[in-house]
LUMRO-922140 format. One record per residue: x, y, z of N, C-alpha, C, O in turn; residue in one letter. Coordinates in steps of 0.001 Angstrom, whole numbers, plus 524288, in hexadecimal, padded with zeros to 5 digits. Layout:
BEGIN
XYZXYZXYZXYZA
...
END
This chain:
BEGIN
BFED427F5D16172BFC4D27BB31650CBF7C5278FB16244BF4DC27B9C15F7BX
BF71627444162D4BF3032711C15F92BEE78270A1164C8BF0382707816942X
BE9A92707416403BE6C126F401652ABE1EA26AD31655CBDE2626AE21625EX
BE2BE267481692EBE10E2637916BEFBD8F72637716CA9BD6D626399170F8X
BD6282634A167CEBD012263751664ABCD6226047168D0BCDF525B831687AX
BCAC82621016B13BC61725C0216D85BC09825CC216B9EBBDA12600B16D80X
BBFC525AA116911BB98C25C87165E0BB5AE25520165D6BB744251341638EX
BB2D425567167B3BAF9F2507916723BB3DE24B9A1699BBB4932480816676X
BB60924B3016D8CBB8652476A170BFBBDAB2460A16D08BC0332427F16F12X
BBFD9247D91685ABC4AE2479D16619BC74424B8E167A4BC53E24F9D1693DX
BCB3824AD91675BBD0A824EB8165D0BD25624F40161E3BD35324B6115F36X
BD3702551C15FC8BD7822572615B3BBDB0925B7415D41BDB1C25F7E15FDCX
BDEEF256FB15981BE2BF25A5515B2BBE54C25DC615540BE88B25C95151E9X
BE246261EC15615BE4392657015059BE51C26B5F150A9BE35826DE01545DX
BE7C026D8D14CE9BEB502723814D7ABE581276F814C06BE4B727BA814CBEX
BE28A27289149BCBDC57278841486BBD7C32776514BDFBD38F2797D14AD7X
BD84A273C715086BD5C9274811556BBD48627A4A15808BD6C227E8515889X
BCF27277B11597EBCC6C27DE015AB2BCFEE27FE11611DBCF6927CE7164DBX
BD284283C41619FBD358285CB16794BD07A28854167F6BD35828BB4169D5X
BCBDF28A9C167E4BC6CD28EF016A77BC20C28DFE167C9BC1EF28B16163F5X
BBE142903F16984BB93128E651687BBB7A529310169AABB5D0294B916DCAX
BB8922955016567BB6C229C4C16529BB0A629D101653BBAFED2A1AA1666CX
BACA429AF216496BA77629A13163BFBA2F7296D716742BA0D7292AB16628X
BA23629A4E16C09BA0462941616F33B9AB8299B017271B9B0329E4D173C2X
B96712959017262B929B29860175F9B91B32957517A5EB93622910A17B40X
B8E65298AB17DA9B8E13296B4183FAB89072997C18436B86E629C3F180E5X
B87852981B18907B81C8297A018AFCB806929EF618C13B7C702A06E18E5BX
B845B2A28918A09B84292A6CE1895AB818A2A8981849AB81722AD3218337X
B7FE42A5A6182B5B7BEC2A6B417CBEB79BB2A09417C71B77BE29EAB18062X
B7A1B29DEA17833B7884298FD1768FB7A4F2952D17771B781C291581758AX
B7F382944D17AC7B83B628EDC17A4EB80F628D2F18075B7E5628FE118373X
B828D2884B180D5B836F28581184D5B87A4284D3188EBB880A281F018CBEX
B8B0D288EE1868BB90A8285C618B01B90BF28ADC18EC5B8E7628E9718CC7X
B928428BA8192EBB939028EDD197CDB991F28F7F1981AB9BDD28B941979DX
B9B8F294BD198FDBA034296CF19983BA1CB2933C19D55BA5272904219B9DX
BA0B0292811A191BA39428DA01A4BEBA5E4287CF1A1EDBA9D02853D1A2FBX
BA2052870E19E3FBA3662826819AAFBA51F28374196A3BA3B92809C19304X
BA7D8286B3195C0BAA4A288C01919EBB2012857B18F7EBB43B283E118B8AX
BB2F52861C1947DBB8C22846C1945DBB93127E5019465BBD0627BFF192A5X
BB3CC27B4B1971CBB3F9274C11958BBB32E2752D18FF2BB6D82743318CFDX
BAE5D276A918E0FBAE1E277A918764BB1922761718427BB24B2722E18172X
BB46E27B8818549BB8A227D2E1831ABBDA5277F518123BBF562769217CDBX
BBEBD2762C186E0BC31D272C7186EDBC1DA26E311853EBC53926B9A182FFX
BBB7C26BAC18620BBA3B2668B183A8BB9892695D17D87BB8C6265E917A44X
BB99526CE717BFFBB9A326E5C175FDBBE6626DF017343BBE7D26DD116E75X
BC45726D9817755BC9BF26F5417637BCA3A2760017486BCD892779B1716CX
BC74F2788817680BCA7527E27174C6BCA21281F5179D6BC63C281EA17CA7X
BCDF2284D817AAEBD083288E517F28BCDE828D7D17E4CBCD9728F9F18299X
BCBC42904917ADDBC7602955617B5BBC29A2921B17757BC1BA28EE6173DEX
BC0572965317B74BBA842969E17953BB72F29D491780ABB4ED29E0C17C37X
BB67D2A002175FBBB3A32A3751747EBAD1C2A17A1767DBAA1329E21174D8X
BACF12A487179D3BA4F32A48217BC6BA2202A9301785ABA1AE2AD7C17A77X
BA07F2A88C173E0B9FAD2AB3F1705FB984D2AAED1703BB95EE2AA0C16C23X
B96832AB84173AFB90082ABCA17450B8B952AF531703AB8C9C2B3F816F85X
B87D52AD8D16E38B85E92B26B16A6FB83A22B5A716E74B81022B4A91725CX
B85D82BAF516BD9B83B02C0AF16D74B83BB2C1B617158B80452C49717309X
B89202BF22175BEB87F42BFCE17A7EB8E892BE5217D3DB91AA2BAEC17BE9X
B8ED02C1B4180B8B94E52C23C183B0B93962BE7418879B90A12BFD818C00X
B96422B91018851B95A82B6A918C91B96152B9B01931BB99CB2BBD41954BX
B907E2B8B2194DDB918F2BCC519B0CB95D92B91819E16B96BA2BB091A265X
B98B92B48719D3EB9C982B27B19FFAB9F822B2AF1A054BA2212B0CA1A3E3X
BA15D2B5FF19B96BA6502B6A5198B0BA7E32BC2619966BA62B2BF7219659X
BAC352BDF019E99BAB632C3A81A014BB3D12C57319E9FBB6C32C85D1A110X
BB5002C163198DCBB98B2C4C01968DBB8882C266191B6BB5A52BEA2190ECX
BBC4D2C60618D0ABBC022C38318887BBF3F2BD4018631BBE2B2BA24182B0X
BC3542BD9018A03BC5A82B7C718AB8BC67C2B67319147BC77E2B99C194C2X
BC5A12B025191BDBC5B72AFDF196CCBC7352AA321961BBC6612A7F4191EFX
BCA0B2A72C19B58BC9742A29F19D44BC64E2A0931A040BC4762A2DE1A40EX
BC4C929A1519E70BC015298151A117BC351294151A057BC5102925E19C33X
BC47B291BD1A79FBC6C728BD01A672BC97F28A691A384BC8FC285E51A1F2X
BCE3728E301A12EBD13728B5319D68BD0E028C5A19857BD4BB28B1E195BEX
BCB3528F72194D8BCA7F28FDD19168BC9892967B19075BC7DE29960193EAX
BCA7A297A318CD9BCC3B29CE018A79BC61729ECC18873BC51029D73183F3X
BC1752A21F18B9EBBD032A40C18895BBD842A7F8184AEBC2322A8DC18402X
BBBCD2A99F182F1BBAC32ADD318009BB5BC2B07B17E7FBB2222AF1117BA3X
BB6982B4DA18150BB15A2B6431810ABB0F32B90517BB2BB47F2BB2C17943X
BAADE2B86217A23BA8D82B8E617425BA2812B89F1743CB9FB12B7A017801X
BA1702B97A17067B9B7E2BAB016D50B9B4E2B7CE16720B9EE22B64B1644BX
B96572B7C916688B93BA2B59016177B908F2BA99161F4B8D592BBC716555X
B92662BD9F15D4EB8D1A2C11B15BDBB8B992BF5E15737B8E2C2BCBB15420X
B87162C103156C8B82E32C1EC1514DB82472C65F14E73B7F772C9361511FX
B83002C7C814BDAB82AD2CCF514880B80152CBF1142AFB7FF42C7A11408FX
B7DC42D16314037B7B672D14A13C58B7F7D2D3D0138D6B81092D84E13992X
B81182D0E61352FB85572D1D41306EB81B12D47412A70B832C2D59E12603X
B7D7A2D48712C9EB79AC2D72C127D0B77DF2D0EC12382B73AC2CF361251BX
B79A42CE3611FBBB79EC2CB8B11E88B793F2C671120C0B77B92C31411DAAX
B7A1A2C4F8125D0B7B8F2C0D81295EB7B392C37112E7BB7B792C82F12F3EX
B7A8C2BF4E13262B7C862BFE013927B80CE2BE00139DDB81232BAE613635X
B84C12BDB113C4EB8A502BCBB13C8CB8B1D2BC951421EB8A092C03D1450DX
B8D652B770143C6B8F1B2B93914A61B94CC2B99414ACAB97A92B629148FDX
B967C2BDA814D23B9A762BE1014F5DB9E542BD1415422B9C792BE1715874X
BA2AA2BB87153FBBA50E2B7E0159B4BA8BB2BD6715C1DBABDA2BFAC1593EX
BA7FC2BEB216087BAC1C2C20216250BAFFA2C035165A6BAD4A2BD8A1689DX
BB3272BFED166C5BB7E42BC8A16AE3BB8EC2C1B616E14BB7932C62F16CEEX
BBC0B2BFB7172FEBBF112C3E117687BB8E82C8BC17905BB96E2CD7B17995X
BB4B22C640179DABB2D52CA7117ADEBB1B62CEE017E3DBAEB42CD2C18194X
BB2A02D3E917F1EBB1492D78B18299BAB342D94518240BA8972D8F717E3AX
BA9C32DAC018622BA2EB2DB7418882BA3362DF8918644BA5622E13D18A34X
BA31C2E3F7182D8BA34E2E910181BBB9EE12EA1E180E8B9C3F2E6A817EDAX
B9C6E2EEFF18217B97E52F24D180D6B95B02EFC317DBDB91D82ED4117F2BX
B983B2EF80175EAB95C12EE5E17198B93E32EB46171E3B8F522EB7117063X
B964A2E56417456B94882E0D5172FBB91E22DF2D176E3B8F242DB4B1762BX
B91FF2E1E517C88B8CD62E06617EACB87F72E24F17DFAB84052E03217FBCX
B88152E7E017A70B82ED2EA9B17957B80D82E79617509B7C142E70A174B9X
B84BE2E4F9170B2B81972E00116DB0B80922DAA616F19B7E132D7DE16C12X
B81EC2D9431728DB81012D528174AFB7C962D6561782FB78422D45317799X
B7D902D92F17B58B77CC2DAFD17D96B715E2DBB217A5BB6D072D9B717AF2X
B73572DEF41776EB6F332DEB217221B6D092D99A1715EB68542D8C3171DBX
B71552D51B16FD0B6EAA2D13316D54B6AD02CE6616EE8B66962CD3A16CF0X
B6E482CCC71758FB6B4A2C9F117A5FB68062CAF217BD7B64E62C7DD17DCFX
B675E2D05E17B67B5FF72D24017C29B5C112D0791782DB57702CFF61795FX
B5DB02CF99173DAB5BA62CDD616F57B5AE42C75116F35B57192C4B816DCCX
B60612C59A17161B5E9F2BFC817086B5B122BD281744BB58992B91B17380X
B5B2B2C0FE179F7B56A92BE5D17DB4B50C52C06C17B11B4C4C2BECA17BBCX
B52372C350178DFB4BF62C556175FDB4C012C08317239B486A2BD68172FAX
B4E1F2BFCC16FCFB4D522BBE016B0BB4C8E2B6E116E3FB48AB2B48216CB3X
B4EBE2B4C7171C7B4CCA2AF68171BFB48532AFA9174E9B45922ABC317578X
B46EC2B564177D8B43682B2A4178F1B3DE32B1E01765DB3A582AECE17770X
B3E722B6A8171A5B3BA42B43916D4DB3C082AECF16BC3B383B2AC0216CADX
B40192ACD616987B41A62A81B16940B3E442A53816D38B3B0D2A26616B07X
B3E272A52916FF8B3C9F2A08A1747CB36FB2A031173E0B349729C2E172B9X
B34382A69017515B309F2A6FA17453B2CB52A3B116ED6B28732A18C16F78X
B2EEE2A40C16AFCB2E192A22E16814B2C4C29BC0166D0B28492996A16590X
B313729AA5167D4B31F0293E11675AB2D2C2922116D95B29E228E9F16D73X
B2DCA294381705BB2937292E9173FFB243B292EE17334B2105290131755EX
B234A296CF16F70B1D8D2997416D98B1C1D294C016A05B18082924F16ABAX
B1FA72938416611B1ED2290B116387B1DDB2898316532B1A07286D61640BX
B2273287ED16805B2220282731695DB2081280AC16DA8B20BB27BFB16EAEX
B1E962843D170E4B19E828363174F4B1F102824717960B1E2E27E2E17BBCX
B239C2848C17AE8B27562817617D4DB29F928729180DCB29EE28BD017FA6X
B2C142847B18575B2DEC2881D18808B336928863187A1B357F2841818838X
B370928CD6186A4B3D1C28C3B18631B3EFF28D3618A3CB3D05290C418CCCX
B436528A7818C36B464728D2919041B4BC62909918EF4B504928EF218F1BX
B4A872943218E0FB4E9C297AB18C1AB50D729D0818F5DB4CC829F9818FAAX
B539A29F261911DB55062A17B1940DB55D32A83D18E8AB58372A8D818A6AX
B52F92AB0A19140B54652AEE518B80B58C12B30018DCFB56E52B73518F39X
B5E2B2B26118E5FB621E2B32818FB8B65602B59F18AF8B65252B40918670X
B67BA2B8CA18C5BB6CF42BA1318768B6F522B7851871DB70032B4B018AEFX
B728E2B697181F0B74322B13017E9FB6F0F2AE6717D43B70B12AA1717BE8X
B6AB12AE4917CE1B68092A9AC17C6BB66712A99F176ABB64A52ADA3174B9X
B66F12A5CF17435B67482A4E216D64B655F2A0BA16D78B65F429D5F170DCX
B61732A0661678BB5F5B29C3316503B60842965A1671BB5C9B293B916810X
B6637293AD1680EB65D72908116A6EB64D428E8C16F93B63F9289FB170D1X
B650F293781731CB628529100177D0B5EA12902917724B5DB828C251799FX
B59FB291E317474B54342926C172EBB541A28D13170FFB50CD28A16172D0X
B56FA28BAA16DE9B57BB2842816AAEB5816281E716F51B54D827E6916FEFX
B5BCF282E8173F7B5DB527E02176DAB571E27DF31797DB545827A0817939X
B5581282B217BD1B5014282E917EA3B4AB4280E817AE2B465D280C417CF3X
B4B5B27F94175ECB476C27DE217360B47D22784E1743CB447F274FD17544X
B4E002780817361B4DD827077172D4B4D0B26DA617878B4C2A2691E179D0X
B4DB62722B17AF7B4D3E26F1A1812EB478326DFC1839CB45EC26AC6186D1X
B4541271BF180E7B3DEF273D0181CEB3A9F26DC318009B3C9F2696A17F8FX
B34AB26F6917F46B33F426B5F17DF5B31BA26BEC17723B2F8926837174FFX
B329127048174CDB350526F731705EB352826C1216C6CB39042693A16CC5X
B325826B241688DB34A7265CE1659CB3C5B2673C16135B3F362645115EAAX
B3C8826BEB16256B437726D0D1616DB486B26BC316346B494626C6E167F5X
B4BA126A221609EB5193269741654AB534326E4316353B50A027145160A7X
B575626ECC1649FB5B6D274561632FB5BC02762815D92B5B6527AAF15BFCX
B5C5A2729D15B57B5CCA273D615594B56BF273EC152D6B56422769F14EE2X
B548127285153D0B4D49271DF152DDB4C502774E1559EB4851279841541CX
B4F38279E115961B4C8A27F4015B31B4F072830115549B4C6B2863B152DBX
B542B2818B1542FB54A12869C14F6BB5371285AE14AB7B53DD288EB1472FX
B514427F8F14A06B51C127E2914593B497B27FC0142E1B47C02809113E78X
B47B527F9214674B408727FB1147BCB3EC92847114A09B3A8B28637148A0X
B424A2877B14E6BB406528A43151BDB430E290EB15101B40A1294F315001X
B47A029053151BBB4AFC296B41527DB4FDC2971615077B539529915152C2X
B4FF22952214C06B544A293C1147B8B5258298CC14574B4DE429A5214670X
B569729C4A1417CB55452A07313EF4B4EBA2A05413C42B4BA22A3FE13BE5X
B4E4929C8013B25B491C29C9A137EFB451629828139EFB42802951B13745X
B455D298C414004B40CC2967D141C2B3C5729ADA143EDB3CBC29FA4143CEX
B38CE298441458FB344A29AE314747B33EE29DF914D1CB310F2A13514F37X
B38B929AE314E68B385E29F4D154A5B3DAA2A0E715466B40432A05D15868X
B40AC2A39614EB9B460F2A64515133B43782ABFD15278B3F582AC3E154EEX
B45242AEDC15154B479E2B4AC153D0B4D1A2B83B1532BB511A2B86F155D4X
B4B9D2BAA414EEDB51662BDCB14EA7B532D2C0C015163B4FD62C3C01531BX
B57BE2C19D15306B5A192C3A2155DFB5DB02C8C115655B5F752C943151E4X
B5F092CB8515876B62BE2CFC9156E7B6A412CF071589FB6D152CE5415C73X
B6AA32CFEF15189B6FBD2CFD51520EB71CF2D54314EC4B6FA82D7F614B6BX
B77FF2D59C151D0B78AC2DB141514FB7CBC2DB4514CECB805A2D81B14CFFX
B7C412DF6E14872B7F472E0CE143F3B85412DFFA143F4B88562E1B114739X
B86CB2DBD213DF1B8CC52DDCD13F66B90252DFC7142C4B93882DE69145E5X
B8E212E3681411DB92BB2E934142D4B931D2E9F31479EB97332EAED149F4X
B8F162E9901495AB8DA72EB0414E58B90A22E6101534BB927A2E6F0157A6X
B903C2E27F1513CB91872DDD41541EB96BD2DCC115272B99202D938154AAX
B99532DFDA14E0FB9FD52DD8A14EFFBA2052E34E15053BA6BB2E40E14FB7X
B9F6E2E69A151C2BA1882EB5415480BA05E2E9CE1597EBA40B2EB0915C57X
B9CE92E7AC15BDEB9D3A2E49B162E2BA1FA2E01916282BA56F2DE1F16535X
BA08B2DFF515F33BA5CB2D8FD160EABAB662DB451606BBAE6F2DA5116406X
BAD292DE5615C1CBB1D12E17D15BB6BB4452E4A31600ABB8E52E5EE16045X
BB0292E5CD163CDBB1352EB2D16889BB2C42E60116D63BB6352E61A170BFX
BAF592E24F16C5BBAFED2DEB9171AEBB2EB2DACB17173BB4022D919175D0X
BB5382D80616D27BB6202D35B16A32BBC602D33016A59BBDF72D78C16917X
BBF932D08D16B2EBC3A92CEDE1684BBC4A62CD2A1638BBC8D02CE7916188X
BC1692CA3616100BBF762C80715B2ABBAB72C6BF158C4BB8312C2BF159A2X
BB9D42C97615669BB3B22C9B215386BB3932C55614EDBBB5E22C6CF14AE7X
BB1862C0B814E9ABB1822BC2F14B16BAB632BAB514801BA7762BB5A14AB5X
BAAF12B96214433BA69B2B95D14066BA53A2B2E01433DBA8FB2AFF71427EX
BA1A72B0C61459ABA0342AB231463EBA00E2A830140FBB9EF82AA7E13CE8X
BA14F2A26714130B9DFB29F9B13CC6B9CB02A0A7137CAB984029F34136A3X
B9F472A2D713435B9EC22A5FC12FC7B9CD42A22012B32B9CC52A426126D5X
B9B6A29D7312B7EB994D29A97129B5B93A9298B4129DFB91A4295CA126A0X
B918129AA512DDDB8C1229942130F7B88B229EE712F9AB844629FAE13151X
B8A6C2A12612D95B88A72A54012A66B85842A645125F5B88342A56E1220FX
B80CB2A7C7124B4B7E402A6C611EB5B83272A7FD11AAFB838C2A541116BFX
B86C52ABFA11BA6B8A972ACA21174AB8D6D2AE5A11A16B8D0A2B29311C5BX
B923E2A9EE11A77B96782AA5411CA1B9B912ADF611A8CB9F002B02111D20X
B9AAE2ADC3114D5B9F472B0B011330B9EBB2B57B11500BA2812B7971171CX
B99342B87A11470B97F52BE8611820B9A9C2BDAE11BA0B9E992C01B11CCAX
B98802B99B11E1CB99A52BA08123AEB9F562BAF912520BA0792BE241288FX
BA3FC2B770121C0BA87E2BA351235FBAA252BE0912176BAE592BFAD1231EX
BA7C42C08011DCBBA9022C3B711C3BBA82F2C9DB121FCBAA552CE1D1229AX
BA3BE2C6AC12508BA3D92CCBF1287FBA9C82CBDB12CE3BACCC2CF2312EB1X
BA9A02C6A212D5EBAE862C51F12EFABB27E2C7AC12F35BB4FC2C8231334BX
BB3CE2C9CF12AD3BB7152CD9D12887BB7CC2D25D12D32BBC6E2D39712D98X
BB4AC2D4FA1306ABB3982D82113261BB3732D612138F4BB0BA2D7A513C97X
BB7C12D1B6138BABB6902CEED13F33BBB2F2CF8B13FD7BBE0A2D2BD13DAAX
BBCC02CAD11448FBC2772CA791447DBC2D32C354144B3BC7052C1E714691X
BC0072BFDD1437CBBF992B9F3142ECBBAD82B850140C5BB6A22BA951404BX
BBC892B35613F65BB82A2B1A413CF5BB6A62AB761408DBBA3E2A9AC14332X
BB2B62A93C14080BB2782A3A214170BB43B2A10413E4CBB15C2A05F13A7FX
BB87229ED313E2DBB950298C113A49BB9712937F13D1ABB8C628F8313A7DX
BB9EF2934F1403CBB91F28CAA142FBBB2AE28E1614655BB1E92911114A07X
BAFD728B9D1442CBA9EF28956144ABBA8E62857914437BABFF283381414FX
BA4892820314644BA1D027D84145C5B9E4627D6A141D9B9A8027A9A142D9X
B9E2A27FC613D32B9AA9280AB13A21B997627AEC13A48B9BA7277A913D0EX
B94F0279FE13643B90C1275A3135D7B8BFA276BD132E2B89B627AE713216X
B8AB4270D913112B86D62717612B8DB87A5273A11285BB8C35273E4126DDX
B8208277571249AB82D9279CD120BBB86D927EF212213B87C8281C511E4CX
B889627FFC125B6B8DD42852112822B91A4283AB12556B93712863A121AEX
B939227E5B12733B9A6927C04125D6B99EA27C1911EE0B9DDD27D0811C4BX
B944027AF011C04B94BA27CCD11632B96602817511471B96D22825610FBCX
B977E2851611845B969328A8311539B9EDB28DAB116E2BA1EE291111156CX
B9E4D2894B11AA6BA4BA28BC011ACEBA77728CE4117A6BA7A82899C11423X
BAA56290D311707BAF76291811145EBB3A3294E2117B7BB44B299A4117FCX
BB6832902311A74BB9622926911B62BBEE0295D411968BC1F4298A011BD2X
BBE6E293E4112E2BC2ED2974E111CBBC13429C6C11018BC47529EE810D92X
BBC2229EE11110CBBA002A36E10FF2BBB592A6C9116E2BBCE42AB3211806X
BBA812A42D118B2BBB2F2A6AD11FCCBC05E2A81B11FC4BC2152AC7D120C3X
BC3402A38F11E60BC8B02A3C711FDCBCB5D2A7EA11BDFBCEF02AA3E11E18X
BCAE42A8F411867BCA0F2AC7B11262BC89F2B2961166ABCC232B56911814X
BC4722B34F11715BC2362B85C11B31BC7522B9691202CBCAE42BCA112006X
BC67B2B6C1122FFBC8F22B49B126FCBCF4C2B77A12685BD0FB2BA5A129FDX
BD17A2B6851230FBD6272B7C21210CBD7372BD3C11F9ABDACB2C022120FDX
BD1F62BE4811B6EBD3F42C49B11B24BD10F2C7C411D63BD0CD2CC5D11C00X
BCF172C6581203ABCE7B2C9FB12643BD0452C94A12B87BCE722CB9612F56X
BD4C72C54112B95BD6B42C48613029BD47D2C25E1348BBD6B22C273138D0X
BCF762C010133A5BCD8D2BD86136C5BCE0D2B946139EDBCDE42B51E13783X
BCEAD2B8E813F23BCFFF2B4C8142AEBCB252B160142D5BC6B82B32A14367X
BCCC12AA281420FBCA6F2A88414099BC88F2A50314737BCC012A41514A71X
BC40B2A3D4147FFBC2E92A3B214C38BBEDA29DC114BFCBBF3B29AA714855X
BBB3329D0215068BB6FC2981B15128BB7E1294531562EBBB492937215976X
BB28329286154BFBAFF72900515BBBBACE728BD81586BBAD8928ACB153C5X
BA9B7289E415BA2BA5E02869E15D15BA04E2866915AC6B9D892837C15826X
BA02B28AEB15D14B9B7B28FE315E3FB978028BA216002B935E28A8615DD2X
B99E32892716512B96452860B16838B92EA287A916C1AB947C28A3116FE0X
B8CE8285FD16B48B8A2C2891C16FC0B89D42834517306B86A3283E417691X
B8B8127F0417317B8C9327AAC177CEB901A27B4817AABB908F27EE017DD5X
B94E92759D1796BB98E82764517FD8B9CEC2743517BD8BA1192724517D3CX
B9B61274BE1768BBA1442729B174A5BA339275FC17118BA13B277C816D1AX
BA945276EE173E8BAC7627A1217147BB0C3277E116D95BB1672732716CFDX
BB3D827BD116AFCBB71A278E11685EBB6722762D164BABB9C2272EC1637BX
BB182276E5161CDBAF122742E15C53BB341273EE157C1BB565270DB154BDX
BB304279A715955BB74127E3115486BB7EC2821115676BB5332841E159DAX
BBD622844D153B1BBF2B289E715666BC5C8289C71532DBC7E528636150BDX
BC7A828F3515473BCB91290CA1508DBD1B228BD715456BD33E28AC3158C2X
BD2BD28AB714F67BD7462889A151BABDC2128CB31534CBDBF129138151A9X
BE05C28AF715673BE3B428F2E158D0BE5B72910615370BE6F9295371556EX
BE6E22918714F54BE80A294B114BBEBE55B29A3914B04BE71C29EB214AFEX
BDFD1297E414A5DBDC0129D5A14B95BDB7E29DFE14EA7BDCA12A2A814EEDX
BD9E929C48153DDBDA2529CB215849BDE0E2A1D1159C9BDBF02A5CB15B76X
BE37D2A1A81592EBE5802A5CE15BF7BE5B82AA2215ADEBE5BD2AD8815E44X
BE5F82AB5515530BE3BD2B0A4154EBBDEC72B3F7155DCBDDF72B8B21559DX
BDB872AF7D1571DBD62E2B2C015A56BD8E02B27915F68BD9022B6701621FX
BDB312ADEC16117BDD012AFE216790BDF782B4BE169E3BDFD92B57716EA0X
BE13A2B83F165FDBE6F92BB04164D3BE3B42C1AD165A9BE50D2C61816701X
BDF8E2BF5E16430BDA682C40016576BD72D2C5AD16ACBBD4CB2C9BA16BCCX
BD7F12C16A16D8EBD4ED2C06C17180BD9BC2C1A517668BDDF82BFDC174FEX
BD9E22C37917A24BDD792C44D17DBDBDBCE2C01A18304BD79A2C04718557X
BDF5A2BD21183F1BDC982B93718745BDBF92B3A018647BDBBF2B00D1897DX
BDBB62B370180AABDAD12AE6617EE7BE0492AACA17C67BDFAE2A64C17ACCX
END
């Protein structure tokens, strides 16, 4: 079956068209879009699943690991963060179950990240004489803190908040707690249908990075990389990994707006991650 693309008011019609958009956030961490608006998304994006893959956090809307919404195929999922010793590494889980493990780390984190921003907030207020409106809620990450700077009165827009303000090496970040390897692909393994390495390019050293890959069951290869990122690709090193570890090759968006369908595995890859998932 060929697939029928709608991306920026054209049509393509090609056989490596994205069908899913394995990578998408919602107003359950940092994104903008709402599970209700999920399935318009979706279809003005051209693709039939979507993965709600939120950092460090099990969408509370989302009460199976695959479900229908209007027509469109969810999938419930996570973005974790983990410490690889060398690097932080986030990890994508698909098919997810609520199990003990992964809500006792997810729980962990969210206590941590409302502590952190509201350092965060605290901060950038102390400093720019300005009041934020920020809600210190679980899911809440660095960019809501941007959207509430640029909206304030602030002399920052969004990108002036990470680029001046709470960017790794500004004056009001705040580190955060993220949980070890091991620890975090032994939660995703118990709850998960497929445990996938994110973005293996967006990485200080990507070749590590797939190399822990090795130890998943997918990797990201369709991304929106950009800028100095898209320099560092090699994809015949992934695809090289990828191969002799059997890795299902996977990707999204990883949109925190309303547009889906950027990028994502065409039905070639596509079905053998489907083949994993019961439901989809």
């Amino acid at each position: 079956m060929r697939r029928r693309r709608r991306f920026v008011g054209v049509t393509h019609d090609r056989d490596d068209a994205p069908v899913a958009d394995l990578h998408v956030h919602t107003t359950a961490s940092d994104g903008t879009l709402t599970v209700p608006e999920l399935a318009e998304s979706a279809r003005a994006g051209g693709v039939d699943v979507v993965a709600v893959t939120d950092h460090d956090r099990i969408h509370p809307e989302l009460d199976a690991p695959v479900s229908d919404r209007d027509g469109v195929t969810v999938i419930r999922g996570i973005e974790l963060r983990v410490d690889a010793g060398d690097q932080r590494l986030d990890l994508l889980g698909y098919g997810l179950e609520a199990t003990a493990g992964i809500e006792r780390v997810t729980e962990r984190i969210q206590r941590n990240r409302k502590q952190r921003g509201a350092e965060i907030v605290e901060r950038v207020e102390a400093r720019l004489s300005v009041d934020l409106d920020v809600e210190l809620r679980e899911g809440l990450g660095r960019p809501n803190i941007a959207r509430a700077i640029d909206e304030s009165d602030a002399p920052y827009d969004f990108d002036g908040a990470f680029a001046h303000l709470i960017g790794n090496d500004g004056p009001c970040y705040v580190e955060r707690y993220v949980p070890p390897f091991s620890e975090g692909v032994e939660a995703l393994r118990a709850s998960c249908a497929v445990v996938a390495l994110a973005h293996p390019f967006r990485y200080p050293d990507p070749e590590s990075a797939l190399e822990r890959a090795r130890e998943l069951d997918a990797v990201e290869r369709y991304y929106p990389y950009g800028g100095s990122s898209a320099e560092r690709e090699d994809r015949a090193l992934l695809d090289r990994i990828a191969g002799e570890a059997g890795l299902l090759l996977t990707g999204g968006s990883d949109a925190h707006d309303r547009t889906l369908g950027v990028t994502g595995p065409p039905r070639s890859a596509f079905e053998p991650f489907a083949a994993r998932l019961p439901g989809v």
